[in-house]
LOGUPA-294943 format. One line per 4 residues: number of its first residue (from 1); their letters; for each residue x, y, z of C-alpha. Coordinates in nm, 4 decimals. Example, Ala and Ser with C-alpha at 12.3 -4.5 7.8 and 13.67 -1.06 7.14 Angstrom:
! residues 2
1> AS> 1.2300:-0.4500:0.7800; 1.3670:-0.1060:0.7140
END
This chain:
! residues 351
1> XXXX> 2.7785:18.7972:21.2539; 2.4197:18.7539:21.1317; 2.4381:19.0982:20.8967; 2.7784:18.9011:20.7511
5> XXXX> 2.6026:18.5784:20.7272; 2.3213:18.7791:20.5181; 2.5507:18.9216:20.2901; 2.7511:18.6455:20.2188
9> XXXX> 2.4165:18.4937:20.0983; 2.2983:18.7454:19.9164; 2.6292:18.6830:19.7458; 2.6287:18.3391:19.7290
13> XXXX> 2.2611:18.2134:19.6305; 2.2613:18.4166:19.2604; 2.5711:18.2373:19.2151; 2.4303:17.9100:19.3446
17> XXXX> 2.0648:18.0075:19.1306; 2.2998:18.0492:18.8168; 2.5195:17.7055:18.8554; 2.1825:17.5111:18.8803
21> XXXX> 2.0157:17.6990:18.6032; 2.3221:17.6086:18.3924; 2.3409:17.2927:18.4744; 1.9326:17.2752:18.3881
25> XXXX> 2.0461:17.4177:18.0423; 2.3429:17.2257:18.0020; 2.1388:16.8711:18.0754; 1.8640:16.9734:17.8154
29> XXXX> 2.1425:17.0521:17.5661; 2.2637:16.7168:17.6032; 1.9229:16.5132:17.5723; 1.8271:16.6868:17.2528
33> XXXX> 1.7908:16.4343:16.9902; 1.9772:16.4970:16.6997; 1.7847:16.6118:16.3821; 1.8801:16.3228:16.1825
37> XXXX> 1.7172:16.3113:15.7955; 1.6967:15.9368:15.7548; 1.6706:15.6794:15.9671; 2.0365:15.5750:16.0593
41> XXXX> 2.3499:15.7776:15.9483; 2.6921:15.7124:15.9318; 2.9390:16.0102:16.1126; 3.3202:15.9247:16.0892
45> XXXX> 3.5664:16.0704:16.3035; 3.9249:16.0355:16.0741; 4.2033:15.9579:16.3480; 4.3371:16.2744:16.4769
49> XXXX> 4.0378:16.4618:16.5076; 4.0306:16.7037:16.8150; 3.7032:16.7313:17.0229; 3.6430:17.1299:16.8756
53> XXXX> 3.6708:16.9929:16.5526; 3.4549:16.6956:16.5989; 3.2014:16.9842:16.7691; 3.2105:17.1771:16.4409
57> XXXX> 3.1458:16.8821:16.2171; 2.8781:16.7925:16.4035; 2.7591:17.1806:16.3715; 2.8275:17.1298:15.9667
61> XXXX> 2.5919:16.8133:15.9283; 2.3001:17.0239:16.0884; 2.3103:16.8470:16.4302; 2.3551:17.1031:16.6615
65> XXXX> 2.3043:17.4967:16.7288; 2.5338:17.6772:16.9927; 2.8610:17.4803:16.9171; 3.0272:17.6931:17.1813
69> XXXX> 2.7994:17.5721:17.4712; 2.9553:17.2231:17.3412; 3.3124:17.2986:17.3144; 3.2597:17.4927:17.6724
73> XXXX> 3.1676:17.1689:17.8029; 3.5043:16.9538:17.7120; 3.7002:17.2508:17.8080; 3.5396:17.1966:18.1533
77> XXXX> 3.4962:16.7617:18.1661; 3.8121:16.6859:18.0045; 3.7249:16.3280:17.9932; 3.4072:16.4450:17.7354
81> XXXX> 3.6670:16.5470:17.5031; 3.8342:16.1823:17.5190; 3.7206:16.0885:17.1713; 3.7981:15.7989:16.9769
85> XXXX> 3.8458:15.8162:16.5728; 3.6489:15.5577:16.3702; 3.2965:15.4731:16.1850; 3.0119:15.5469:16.4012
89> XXXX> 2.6244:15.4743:16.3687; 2.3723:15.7021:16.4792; 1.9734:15.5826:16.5026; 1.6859:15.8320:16.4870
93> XXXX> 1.6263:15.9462:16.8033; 1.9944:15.9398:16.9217; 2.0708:16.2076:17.1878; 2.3796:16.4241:17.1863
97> XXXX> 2.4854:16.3101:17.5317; 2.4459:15.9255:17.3618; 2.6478:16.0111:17.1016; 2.9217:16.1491:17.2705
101> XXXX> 2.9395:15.8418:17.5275; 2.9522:15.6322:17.1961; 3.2788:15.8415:17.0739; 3.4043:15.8225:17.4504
105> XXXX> 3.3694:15.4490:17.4411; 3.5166:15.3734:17.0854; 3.1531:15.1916:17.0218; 3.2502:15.2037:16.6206
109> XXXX> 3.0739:15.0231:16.3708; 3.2104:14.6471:16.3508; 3.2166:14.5478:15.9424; 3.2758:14.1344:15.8941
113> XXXX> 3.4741:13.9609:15.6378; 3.4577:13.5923:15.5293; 3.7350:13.4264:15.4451; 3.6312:13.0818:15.2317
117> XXXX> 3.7097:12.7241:15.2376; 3.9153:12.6453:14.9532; 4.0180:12.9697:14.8915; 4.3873:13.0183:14.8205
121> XXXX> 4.6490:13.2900:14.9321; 4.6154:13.5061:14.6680; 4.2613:13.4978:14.6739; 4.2730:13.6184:15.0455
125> XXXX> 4.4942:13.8523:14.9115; 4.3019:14.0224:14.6763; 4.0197:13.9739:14.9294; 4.1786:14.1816:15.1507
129> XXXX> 4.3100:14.4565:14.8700; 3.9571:14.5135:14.7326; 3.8152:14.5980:15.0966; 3.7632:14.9411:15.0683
133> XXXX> 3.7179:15.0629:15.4800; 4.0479:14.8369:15.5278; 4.4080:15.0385:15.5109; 4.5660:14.9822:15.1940
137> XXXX> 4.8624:14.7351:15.2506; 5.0891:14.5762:15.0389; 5.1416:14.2590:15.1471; 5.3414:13.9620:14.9782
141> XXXX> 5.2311:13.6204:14.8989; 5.6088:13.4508:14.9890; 5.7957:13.4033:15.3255; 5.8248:13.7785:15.3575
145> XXXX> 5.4392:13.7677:15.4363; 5.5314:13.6746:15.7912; 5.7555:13.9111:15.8470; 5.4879:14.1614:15.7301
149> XXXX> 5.2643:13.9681:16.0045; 5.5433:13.9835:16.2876; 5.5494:13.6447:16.2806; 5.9379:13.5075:16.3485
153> XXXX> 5.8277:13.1427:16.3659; 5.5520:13.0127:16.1498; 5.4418:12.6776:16.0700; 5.5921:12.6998:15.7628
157> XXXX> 5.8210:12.9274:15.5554; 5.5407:12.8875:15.2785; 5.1859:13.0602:15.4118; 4.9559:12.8523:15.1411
161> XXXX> 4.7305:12.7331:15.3668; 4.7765:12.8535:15.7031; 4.4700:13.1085:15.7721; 4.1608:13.0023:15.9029
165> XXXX> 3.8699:13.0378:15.6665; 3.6173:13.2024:15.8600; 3.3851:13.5519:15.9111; 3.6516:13.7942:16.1257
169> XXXX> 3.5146:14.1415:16.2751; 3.6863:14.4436:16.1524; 3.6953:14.8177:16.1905; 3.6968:15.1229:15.9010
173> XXXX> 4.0727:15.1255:15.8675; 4.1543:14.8473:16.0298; 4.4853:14.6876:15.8834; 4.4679:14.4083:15.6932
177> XXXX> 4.7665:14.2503:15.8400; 4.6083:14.2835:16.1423; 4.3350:14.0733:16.0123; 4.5650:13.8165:15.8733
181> XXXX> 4.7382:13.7415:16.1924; 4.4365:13.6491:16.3678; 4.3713:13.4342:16.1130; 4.7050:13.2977:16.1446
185> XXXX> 4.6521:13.2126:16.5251; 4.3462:13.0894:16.5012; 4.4327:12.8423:16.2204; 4.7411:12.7614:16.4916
189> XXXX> 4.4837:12.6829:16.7536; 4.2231:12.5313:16.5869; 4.4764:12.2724:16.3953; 4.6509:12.1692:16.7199
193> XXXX> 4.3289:12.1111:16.9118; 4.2757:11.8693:16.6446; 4.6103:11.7375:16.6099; 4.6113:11.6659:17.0058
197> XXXX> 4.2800:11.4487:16.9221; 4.3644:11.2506:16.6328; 4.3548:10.9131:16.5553; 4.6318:10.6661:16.5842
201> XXXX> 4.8577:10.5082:16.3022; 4.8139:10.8020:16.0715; 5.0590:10.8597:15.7633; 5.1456:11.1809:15.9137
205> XXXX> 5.4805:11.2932:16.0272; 5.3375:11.6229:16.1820; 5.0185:11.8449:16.2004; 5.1641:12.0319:15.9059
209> XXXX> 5.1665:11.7482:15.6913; 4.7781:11.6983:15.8322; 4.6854:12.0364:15.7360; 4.8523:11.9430:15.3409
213> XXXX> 4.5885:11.6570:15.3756; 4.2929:11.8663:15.5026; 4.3216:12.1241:15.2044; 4.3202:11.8527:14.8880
217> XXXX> 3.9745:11.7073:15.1051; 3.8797:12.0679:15.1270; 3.8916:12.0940:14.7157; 3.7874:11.7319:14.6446
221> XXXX> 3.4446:11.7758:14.8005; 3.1979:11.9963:14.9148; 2.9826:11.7168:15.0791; 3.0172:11.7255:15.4250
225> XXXX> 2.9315:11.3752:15.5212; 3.1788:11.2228:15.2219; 3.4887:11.4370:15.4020; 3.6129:11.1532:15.6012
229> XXXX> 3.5543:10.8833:15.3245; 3.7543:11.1231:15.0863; 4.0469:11.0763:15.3675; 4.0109:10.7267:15.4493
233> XXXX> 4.0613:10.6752:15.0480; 4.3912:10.9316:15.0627; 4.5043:10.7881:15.3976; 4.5113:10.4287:15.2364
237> XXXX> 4.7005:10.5521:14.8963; 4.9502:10.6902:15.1264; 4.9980:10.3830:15.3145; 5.0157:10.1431:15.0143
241> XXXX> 5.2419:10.3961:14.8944; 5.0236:10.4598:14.5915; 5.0157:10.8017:14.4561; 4.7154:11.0324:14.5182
245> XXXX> 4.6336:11.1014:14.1535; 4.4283:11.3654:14.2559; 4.3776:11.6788:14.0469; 4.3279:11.9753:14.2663
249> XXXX> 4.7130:11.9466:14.3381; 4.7858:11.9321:13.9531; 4.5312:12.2188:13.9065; 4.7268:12.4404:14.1452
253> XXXX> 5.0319:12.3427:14.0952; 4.9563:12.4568:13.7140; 4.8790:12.8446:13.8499; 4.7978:13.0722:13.6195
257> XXXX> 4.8708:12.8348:13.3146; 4.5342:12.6445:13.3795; 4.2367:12.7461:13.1909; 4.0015:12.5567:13.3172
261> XXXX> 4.0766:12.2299:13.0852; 4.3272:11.9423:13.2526; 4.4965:11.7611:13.0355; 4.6612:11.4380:12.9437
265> XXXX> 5.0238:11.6448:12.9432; 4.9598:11.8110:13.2573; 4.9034:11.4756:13.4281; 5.2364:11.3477:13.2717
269> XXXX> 5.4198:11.6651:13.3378; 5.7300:11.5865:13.6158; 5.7841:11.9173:13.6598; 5.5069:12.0335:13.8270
273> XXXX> 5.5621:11.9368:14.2015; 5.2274:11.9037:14.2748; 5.1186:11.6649:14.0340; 5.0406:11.3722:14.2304
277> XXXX> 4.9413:11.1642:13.9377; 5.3933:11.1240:13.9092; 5.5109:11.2796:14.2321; 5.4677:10.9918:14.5499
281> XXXX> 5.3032:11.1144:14.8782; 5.1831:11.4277:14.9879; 5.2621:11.7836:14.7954; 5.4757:11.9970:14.9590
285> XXXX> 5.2394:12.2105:15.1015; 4.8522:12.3134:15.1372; 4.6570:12.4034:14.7956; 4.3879:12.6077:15.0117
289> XXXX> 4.2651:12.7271:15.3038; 4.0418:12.4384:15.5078; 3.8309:12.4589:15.7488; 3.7457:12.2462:16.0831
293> XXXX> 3.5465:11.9779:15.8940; 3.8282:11.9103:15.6674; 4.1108:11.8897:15.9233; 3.8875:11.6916:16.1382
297> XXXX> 3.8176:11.4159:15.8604; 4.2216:11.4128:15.7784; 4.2722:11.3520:16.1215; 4.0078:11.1063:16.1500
301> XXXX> 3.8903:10.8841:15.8380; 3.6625:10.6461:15.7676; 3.7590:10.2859:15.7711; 3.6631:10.0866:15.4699
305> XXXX> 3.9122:9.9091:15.2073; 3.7989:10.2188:14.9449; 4.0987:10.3673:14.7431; 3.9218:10.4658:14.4311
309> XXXX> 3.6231:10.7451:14.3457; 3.4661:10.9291:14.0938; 3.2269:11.2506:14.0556; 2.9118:11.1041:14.0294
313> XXXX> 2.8068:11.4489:13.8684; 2.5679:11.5380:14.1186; 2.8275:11.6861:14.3428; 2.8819:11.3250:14.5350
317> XXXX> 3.1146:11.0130:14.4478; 3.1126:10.7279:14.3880; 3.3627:10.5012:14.6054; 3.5284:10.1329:14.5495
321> XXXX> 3.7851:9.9001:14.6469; 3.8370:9.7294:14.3104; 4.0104:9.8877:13.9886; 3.7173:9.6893:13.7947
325> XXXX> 3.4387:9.8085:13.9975; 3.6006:10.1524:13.9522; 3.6204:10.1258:13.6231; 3.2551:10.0370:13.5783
329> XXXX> 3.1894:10.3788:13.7867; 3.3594:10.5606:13.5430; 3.1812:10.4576:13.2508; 2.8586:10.5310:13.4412
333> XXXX> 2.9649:10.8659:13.5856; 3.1968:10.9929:13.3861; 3.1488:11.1887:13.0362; 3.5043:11.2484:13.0021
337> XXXX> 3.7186:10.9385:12.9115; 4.0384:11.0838:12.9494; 4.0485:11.2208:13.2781; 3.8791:10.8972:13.3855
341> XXXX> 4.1658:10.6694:13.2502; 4.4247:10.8615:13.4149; 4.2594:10.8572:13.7721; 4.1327:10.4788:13.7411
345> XXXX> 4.4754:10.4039:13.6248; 4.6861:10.1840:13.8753; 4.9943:10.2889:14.0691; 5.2691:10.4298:13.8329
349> XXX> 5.6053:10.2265:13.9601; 5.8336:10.4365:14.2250; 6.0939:10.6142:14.0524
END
């Protein structure tokens, strides 16, 4: 039993002496540090790539010697060879074994794109199109959009409007429709938490109708502190049922016909449905993207008996409750007489 016990050893140990030796090797294999020539480096793995062929890229870039002692490796830990495609960074000093647990993980680089207040549709659009790590995607700017999105009931057949302007994380080949529709949702959320908090006795017939509101504020001003005065002064046309002879509607209702000069004709022009200077109450739908702030003052403006203002030229207004005192802000603010006459001029009759 003993001589049996002996041999079985003798057996045995060189196979036990080679296991641990291998897995000696195999551990120092894995904490070499790759011999990387500048301080971080990009390595992308395109979707679809196997673990062998990962292995021989990394052989390619001058990472590693002995690819087979590698591949040899996932053949034996399956779950090594669970890699996941995308755009990874890789530091000086990063080990093999850390770079593999990075592919493992999916720890890609995250890339972050800003959406702007202000900004319309199209310009998200083109945005979007001129991101280069993004998927190419057509997408449309109509009601099809949202079936592009997978979106079966939006706010509004129309999207103008309906994406929240702010900095969203992406991936290399991320699509942008995926982008879009968290947008979307978040612009969903963030406008009913507000809607659920507003103020009372409000010329609004829905959050929608809020949201219209929140985007001319949006383009009227880019002082924070005069958002809510710019509302209370809106709010109060509304109510008096004066028209909002604003011209960031008339601007964008205009499209690619404005060149950067409004004039007399496109104030008079009854055509354009988002001329407020003719057309009575709100446009039909947003003329940009806004952002917390400018939902927030829609939802909640300043009192005061204010329903006149003018660029003071500075990037502020100036604010009054009297056509004469308004006028005497024009002459001191404005350079332009013509765009001052037509918004100091009173409330065109109903039609």
């Amino acid at each position: 039993m003993f001589k049996l016990f002996k041999v079985a050893l003798a057996l045995i140990f060189p196979i036990i002496l080679s296991g641990l030796a291998a897995l000696w090797y195999l551990d120092g294999y894995l904490k070499q540090e790759l011999p990387l020539t500048e301080p971080t480096e990009v390595f992308v793995l395109e979707p679809g790539t196997g673990f062998s062929t990962m292995v021989n890229q990394l052989q390619e870039r001058g990472w590693i010697k002995k690819p087979r002692v590698l591949k040899l490796y996932g053949r034996l830990s399956p779950k090594v060879a669970e890699i996941k495609a995308g755009e990874y960074r890789l530091e000086l000093g990063v080990s093999l074994a850390e770079t593999l647990a990075m592919m493992r993980e999916g720890d890609v680089i995250r890339h972050q794109l800003t959406l702007l207040e202000g900004w319309t549709v199209a310009q998200v659009l083109a945005h979007l199109n001129n991101q280069s790590l993004l998927e190419k995607q057509a997408l449309e700017n109509d009601a099809s959009l949202w079936q592009q999105l997978g979106i079966s009931e939006p706010l509004a057949d129309v999207p103008e409007g309906l994406f929240f302007p702010d900095t969203y994380d992406y991936h290399l080949g991320d699509k942008p429709s995926a982008l879009l529709l968290r947008a979307y949702k978040r612009m969903v959320k963030v406008l009913g938490d507000e809607w659920e908090e507003r103020d009372v006795d409000l010329p609004y017939n829905n959050a929608y109708e809020a949201l219209v509101m929140a985007s001319i504020i949006e383009k009227e001003t880019g002082v924070p502190e005069e958002r809510a005065q710019i509302a209370g002064v809106f709010v109060r046309r509304l109510k008096m049922g004066m028209r909002l002879q604003t011209d960031p509607t008339v601007i964008y209702g205009l499209g690619a016909d404005y060149n950067g000069n409004l004039r007399g004709s496109h104030l008079r022009d009854d055509k354009n449905i988002y001329n407020t200077y003719r057309q009575v109450g709100l446009p039909p739908s947003p003329i940009a993207l806004a952002g917390r702030e400018a939902i927030h003052a829609a939802l909640h403006p300043a009192e005061g008996d204010s329903i006149f203002f003018v660029a003071k030229g500075d990037g502020t207004h100036y604010f009054s409750a009297t056509l004469k005192e308004h006028e005497a802000a024009v002459k001191r603010y404005q350079l332009s007489k013509r765009r001052a006459d037509y918004r100091s001029a009173p409330p065109m009759p109903e039609k």
